[in-house]
N, C-alpha and C positions, 0 to 999 in steps of 0.2 A: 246206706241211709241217705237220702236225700233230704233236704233243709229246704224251708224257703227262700226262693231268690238264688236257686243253684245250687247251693253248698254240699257238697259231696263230703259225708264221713263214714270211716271205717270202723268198726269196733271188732275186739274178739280179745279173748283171755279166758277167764273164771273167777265168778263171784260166789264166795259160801253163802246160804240164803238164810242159814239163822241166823241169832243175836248174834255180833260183834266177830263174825265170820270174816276169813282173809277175803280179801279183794286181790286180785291180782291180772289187771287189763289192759288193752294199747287202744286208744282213740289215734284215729289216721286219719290225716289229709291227703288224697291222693292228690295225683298232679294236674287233673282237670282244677280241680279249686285252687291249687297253688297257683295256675295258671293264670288267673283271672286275678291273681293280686301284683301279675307281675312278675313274679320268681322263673327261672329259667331252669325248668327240672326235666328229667326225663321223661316219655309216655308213663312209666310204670314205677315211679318214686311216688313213696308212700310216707309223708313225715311224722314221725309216732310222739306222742306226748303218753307217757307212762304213765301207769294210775294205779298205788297199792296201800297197802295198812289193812283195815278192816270197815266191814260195811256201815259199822258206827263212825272209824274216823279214818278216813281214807284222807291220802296225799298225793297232790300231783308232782310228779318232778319237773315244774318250770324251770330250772337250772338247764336243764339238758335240751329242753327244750329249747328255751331263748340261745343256747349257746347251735344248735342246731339251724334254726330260721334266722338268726343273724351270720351265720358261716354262708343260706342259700343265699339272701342280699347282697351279701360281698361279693359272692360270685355271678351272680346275675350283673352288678352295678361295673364289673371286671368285662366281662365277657362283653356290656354296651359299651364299654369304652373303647375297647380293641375294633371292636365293629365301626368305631365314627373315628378314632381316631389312629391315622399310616404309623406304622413302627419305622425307625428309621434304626 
């Protein structure tokens, strides 16, 4: 799926389509849109935000998530360092 303004998302899992059916899906960032925020990811890194409960009251796990995109900024924010500054 493409967004406006670039944004490349992935989906896939399975949704029950009656009342109050399990949810259970992965929303992706690949690493072209990671890319354009900055992050230092592989061509083929996929950052997954979890999406489950049921289609009346579904839950994201931002837990995982935030703890996910703050582990790539450290490493990206790592990796410019080393590049500008000589290890002695």
């Amino acid at each position: 799926m493409l967004l406006a303004g670039g944004v490349h998302l992935v989906v896939w899992g399975t949704v029950d389509s009656q009342v109050d059916g399990p949810v259970d899906i992965t929303l992706g960032i690949p690493s072209d849109t990671l890319k354009r925020f900055g992050l230092d990811v592989p061509a083929d890194h996929v950052l997954p935000i979890s999406i489950g409960g049921t289609s009346d009251a579904y839950r994201v796990d931002w837990t995982r998530f935030n703890f996910r995109i703050n582990s790539l900024e450290r490493k990206t924010l790592f990796l410019s360092l080393c590049a500008t500054e000589p290890l002695h």
